[in-house]
C-alpha positions as CSV (number, residue, x, y, z in Angstrom):
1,X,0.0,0.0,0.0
2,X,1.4,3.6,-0.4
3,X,1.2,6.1,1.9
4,X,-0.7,9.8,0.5
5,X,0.5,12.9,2.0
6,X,-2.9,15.2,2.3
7,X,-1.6,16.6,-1.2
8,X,-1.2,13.7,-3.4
9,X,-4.4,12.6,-1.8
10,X,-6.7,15.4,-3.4
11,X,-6.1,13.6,-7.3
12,X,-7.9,10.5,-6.0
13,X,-10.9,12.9,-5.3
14,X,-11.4,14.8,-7.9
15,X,-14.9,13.1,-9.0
16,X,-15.9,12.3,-5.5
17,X,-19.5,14.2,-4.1
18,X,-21.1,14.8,-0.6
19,X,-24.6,14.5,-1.2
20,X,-27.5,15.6,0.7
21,X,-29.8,12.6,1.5
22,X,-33.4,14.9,1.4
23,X,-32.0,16.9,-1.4
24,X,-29.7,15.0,-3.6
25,X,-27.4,18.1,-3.8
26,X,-23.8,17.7,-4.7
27,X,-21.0,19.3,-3.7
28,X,-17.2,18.4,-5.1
29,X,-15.4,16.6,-2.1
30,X,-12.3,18.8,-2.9
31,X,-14.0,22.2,-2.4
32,X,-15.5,21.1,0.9
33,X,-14.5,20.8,4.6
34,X,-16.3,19.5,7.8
35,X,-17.0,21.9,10.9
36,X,-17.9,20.3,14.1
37,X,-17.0,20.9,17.7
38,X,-14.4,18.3,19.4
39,X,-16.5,17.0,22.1
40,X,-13.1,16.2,24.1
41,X,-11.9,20.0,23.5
42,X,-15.0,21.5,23.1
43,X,-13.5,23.8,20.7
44,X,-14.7,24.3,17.2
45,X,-12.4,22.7,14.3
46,X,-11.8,22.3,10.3
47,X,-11.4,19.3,8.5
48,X,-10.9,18.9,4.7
49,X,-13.5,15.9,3.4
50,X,-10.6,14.6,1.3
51,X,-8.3,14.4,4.3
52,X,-11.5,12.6,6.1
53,X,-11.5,10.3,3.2
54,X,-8.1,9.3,2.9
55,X,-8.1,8.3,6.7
56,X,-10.7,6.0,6.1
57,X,-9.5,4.4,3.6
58,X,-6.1,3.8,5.5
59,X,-7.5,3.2,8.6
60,X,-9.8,0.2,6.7
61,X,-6.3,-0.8,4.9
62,X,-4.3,-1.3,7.3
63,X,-7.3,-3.0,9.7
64,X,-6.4,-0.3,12.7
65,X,-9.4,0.0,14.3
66,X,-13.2,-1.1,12.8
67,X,-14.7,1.7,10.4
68,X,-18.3,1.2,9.8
């Protein structure tokens, strides 16, 4: 398996969407990020979907913890 750096990553995303279930809107995974609050921290953060994707897909991979 080869490791992705965040960069390299984006080029296996390019024709990924996020759709809406209710709506069916789609939005290019590469244009969008994920804003939630860290319930350890509390604090509000940023996360790029592509970046979300790719640690699924290692995380599956390399069987490091169960990813449903």
């Amino acid at each position: 398996m080869s490791v992705y750096s965040s960069h390299d990553w984006r080029k296996n995303t390019h024709d990924a969407v996020v759709v809406d279930d209710r709506e069916y809107e789609q939005l290019k995974v590469n244009n969008c990020r994920v804003i939630f609050t860290n319930p350890k921290t509390l604090k509000q953060e940023t996360v790029d979907v592509s970046r979300l994707i790719r640690v699924f897909v290692n995380n599956r991979d390399d069987l490091k913890r169960s990813v449903k």
